[in-house]
C-alpha positions in Angstrom: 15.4 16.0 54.7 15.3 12.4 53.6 15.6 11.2 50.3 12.6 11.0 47.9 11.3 7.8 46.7 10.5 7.7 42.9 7.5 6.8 42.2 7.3 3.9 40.1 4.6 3.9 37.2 1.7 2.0 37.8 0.0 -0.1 35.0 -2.0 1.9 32.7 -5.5 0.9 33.2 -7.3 2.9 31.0 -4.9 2.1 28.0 -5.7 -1.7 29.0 -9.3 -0.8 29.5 -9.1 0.6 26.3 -7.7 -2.4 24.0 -9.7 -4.7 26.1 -12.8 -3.1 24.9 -12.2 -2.8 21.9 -11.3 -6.4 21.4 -14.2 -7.6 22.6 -15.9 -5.1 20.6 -14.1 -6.5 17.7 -14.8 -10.1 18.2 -18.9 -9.6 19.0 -19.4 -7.9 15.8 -17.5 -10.9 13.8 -19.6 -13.3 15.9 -22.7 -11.0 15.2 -22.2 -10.8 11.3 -21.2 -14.4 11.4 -24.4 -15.1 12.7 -26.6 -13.6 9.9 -24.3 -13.6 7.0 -22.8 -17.2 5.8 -20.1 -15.8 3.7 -18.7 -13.1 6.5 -16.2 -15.8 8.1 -14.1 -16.1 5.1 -10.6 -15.1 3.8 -12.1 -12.8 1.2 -14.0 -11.1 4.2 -10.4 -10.6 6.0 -8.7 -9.4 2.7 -11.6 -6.8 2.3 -11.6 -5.4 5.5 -8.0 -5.3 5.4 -7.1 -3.5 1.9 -10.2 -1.4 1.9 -9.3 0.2 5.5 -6.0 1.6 4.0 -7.0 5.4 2.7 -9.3 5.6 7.0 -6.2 4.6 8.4 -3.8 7.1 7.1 -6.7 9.7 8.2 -6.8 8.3 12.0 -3.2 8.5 12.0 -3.3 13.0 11.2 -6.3 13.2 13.1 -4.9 11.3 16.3 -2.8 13.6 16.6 -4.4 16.8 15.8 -6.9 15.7 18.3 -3.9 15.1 20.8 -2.8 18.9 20.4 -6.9 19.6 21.7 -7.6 20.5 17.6 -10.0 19.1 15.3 -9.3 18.5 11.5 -13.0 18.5 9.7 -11.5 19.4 6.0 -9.6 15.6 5.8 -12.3 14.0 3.6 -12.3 17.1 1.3 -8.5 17.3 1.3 -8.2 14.1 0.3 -10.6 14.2 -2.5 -8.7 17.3 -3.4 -5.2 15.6 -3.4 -6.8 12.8 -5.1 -7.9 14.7 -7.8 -4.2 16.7 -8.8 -3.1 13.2 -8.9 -5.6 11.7 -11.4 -5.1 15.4 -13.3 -1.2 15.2 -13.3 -1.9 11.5 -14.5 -4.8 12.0 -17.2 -4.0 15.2 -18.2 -0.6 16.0 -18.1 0.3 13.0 -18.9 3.2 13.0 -16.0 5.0 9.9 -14.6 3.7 8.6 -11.2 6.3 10.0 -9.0 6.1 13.5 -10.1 2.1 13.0 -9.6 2.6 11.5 -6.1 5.1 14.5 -4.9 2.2 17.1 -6.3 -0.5 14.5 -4.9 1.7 14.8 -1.1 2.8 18.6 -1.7 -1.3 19.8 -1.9 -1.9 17.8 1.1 0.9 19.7 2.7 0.1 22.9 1.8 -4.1 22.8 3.3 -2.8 21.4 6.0 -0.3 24.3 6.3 -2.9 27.1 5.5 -5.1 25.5 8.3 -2.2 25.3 11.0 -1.2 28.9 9.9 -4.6 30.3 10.3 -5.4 28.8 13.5 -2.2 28.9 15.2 -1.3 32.6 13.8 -4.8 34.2 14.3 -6.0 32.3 17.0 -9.0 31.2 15.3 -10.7 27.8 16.7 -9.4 24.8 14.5 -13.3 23.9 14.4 -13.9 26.9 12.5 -10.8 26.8 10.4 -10.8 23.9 8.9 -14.7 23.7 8.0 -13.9 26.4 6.1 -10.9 24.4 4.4 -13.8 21.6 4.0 -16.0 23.4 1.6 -13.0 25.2 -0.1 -11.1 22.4 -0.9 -14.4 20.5 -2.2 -14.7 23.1 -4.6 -11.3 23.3 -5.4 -11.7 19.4 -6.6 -14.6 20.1 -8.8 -12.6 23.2 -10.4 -9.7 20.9 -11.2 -11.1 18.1 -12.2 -14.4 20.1 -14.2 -16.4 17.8 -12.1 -15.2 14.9 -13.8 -14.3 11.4 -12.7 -10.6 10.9 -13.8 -9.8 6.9 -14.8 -6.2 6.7 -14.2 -6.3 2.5 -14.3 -3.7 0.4 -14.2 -0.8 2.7 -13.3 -2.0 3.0 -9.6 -4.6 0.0 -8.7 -1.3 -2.1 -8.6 -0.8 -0.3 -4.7 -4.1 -2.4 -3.3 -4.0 -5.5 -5.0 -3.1 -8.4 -2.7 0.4 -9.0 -2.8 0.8 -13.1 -3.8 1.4 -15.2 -0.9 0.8 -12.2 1.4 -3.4 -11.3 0.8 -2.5 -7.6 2.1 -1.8 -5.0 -0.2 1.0 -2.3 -0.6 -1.7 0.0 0.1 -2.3 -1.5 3.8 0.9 -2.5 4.2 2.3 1.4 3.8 -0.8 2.5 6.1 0.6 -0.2 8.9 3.9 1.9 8.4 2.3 5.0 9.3 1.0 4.0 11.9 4.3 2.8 13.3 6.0 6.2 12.6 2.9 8.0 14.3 3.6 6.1 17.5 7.1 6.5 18.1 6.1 10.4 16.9 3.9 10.7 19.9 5.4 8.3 22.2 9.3 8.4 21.4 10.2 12.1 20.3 10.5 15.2 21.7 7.2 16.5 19.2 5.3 14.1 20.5 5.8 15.3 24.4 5.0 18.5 23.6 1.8 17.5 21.4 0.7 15.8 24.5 1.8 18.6 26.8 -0.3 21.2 24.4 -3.4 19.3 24.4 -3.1 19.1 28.4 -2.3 22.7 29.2 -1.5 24.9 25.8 -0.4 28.1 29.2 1.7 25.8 31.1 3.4 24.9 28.1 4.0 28.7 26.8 5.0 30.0 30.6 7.8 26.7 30.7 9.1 28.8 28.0 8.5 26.7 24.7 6.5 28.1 21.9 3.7 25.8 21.3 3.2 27.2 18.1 5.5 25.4 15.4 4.5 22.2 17.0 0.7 22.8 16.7 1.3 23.9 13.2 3.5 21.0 11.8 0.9 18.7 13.8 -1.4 20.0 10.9 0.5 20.3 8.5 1.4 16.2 8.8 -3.0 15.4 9.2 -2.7 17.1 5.3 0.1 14.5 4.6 -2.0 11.7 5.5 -4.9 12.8 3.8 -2.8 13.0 0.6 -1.6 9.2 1.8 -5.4 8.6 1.9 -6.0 9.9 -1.4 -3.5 8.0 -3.3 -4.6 4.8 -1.5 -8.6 5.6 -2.3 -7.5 6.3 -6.0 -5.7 3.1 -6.4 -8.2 0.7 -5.2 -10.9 2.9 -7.4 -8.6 3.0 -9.9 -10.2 6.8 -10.8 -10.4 10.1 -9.1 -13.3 11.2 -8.3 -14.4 15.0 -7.0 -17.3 13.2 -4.7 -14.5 10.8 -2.6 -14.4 11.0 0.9 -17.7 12.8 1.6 -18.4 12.3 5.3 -15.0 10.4 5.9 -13.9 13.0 8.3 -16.6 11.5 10.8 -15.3 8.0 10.1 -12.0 8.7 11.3 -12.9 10.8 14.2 -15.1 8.0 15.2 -12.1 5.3 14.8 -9.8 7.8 16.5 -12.6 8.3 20.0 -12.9 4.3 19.5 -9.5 4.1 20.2 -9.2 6.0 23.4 -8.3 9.4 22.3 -9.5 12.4 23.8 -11.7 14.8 22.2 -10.5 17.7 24.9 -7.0 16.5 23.7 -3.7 15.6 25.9 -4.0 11.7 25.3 -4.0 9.3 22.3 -2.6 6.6 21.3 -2.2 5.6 17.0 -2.2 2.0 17.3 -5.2 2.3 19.3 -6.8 4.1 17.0 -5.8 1.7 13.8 -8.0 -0.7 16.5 -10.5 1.7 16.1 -10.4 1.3 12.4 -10.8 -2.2 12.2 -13.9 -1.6 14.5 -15.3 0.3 11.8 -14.2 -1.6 8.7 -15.7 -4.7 10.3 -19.1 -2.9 11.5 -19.4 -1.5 7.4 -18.5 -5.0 5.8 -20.6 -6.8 8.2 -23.3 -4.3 7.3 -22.6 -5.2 3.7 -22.8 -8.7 4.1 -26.4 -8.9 5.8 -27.7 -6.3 3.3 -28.3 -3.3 5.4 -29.7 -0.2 3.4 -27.7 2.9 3.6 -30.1 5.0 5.7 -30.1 2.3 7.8 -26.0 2.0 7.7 -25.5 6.1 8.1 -27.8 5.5 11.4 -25.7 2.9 12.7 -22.5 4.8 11.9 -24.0 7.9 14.0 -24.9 5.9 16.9 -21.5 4.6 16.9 -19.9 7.7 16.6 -22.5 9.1 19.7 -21.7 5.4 22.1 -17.9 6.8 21.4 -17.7 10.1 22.8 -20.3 8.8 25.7 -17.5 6.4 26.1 -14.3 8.9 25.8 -16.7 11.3 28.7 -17.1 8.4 31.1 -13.5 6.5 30.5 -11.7 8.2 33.3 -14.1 7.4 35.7 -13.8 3.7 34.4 -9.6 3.5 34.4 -10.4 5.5 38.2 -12.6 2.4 39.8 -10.4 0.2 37.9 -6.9 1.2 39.7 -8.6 1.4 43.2 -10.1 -2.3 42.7 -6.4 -3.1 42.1 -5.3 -1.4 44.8 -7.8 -3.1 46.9 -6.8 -6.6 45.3 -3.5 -5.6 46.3 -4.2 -4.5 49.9 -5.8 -7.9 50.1 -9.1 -6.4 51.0 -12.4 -7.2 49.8 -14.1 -4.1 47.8 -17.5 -3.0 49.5 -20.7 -4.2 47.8 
C-alpha cells in the first residue's frame, strides 16, 4: 500500500464568509445612521458603543459556548440581574468591601450556572427547558433580595466604565476584550474546547470514543453563569445601582450577537471573537437607533427582525461557504463557472 497524502487544510470559507459579512454589515449601518443622524459619526458615538457593549459581551462570550456544546442558556439576563443584585446588597447593606462583594457577585453566578449544568446534564432534561425555569426563579430571587428595590451603590463601582484618560475605553470593556481572548484560546487552543466542539457535533460519538461528555457540558455552564456575574458587575458600574428589572430580554440580545457571529444554533461550531463582531453589530444598530429617535416598539421590532435575518442566515450559511469553496476550486482549475 502506498503512503497516504495528508490532506492539507483548505481556507475556511465560511469563517471568512462570516467576518466579511459582518463587516459590511457593520460599516452600512454606520453609513446608514450617519446618513440621518448628524451627531452619529463622532468620538462620543465610538466611546458609547464601546463601554456600553461591555455587560452583552461577557454574555456572548458563556452563551458561545453553551451554544457550541448544542445547549441553550435563556436564564443569563435574569442571572445577571440576580448577581447584580447580591452585589449592590453586600454593598448597601452589609456594608462589605468591594472584593468580598465581587467574589459573592462571581460565586451566585457560579452556582445557577451549576444548578442548570447539573439538572440538564444529570437528568437529561433539555437545557431549553432547564434554564427557562432558572429564568423566572432567579428573577424572583432578585426581587426577594433586593425587596424590589433599586440599590445605589455609586461611586465605589461606576469607576470600572469610565473612560480611562488618554485611552476613551473603559476597565469595564477592556476586562470584557479579555474575556473574549480567554474564550477563544478555550475553544480553539485546549483540550475543553475540542471536546465542546466534538459534543455539539455528535454528543454518541463522543461517549462510545470513551470520554464522558458530561463534566465538560457541565462546567461549559457553569462558566455562561460566570459571565453573567461579569455582566452584572459591568451593568452595575455604568448604572451605578442595582436594579431587580436589569437585563430583561438580554438573553435574546446575546443569542442574536452570538448567530450574528457564525455560531450554530444546532451546536458544533462557534467562534468568540466572531461573536464580539456580533456585538458591535448590535451596539451600533441600538445607538444608531438612538440617535435617529426610533420609538421603542419600533426598536423591539427591529431587534426581532434581526434576530429572525440571523438564524435564516446560520440555516442557509453552509450552503453559502459550500458554493463558495467550489467557485475556488473552479478558479483554481482555471475553469470558468457555468452561468
Amino acid at each position: 500500500m502506498g503512503e497516504a497524502k495528508a490532506k492539507r487544510p483548505g481556507f475556511d470559507w465560511r469563517g471568512a464568509g462570516d467576518v466579511l459579512g459582518m463587516l459590511v454589515v457593520l460599516a452600512g449601518l454606520a453609513a446608514l445612521f450617519g446618513r440621518f443622524s448628524d451627531h452619529f459619526w463622532s468620538v462620543q458615538t465610538v466611546k458609547t458603543i464601546v463601554n456600553q457593549s461591555a455587560d452583552l459581551t461577557a454574555l456572548a462570550v458563556g452563551m458561545t459556548l453553551v451554544l457550541v456544546i448544542a445547549g441553550i442558556d435563556l436564564s443569563v439576563g435574569s442571572v445577571m440581574a440576580l448577581c447584580g443584585a447580591v452585589l449592590g446588597v453586600a454593598m448597601v447593606d452589609w456594608d462589605l468591601p468591594l472584593p468580598v462583594a465581587l467574589l459573592l457577585c462571581l460565586a451566585t453566578g457560579g452556582a445557577c450556572g451549576l444548578i442548570n449544568g447539573f439538572i440538564t446534564v444529570h437528568w437529561s432534561i433539555p437545557s431549553f427547558i432547564v434554564t427557562l425555569g432558572m429564568l423566572e426563579s432567579a428573577r424572583g430571587a432578585t426581587y426577594l433580595v433586593t425587596r424590589s428595590e433599586t440599590k445605589y451603590v455609586g461611586a465605589r463601582v461606576e469607576w470600572l466604565s469610565h473612560p480611562i484618560a488618554g485611552l476613551g475605553a473603559s476597565a469595564s470593556f477592556l476586562i470584557a476584550l479579555a474575556m473574549v481572548v480567554l474564550g477563544h484560546v478555550l475553544l480553539t487552543r485546549t483540550v475543553m474546547g475540542r471536546y465542546m466542539i466534538a459534543i455539539g457535533t455528535n454528543e454518541e460519538a463522543v461517549r462510545l470514543s470513551g470520554v464522558n461528555p458530561n463534566p465538560t457540558k457541565l462546567w461549559t455552564f457553569v462558566i455562561s453563569g460566570l459571565c453573567a456575574a461579569a455582566a452584572a458587575v459591568f451593568q452595575v458600574s455604568r448604572v451605578s445601582s442595582a436594579d431587580p428589572n436589569a437585563g430583561v430580554g438580554l438573553e435574546l440580545g446575546a443569542i442574536a450577537a452570538v448567530v450574528i457571529g457564525g455560531t450554530s444554533l444546532m451546536g458544533g461550531r462557534g467562534s468568540v471573537l466572531r461573536s464580539f463582531l456580533g456585538v458591535l453589530v448590535i451596539a451600533v444598530l441600538q445607538t444608531g437607533l438612538d440617535h435617529v429617535g426610533a420609538s421603542e416598539p419600533s426598536k423591539r421590532l427591529i431587534s426581532g427582525a434581526v434576530i429572525v435575518l440571523a438564524v435564516v442566515a446560520d440555516v442557509h450559511r453552509g450552503r453559502w461557504a459550500g458554493s463558495a469553496r467550489k467557485l475556488a476550486g473552479r478558479l483554481r482549475r482555471g475553469t470558468r463557472p457555468s452561468s
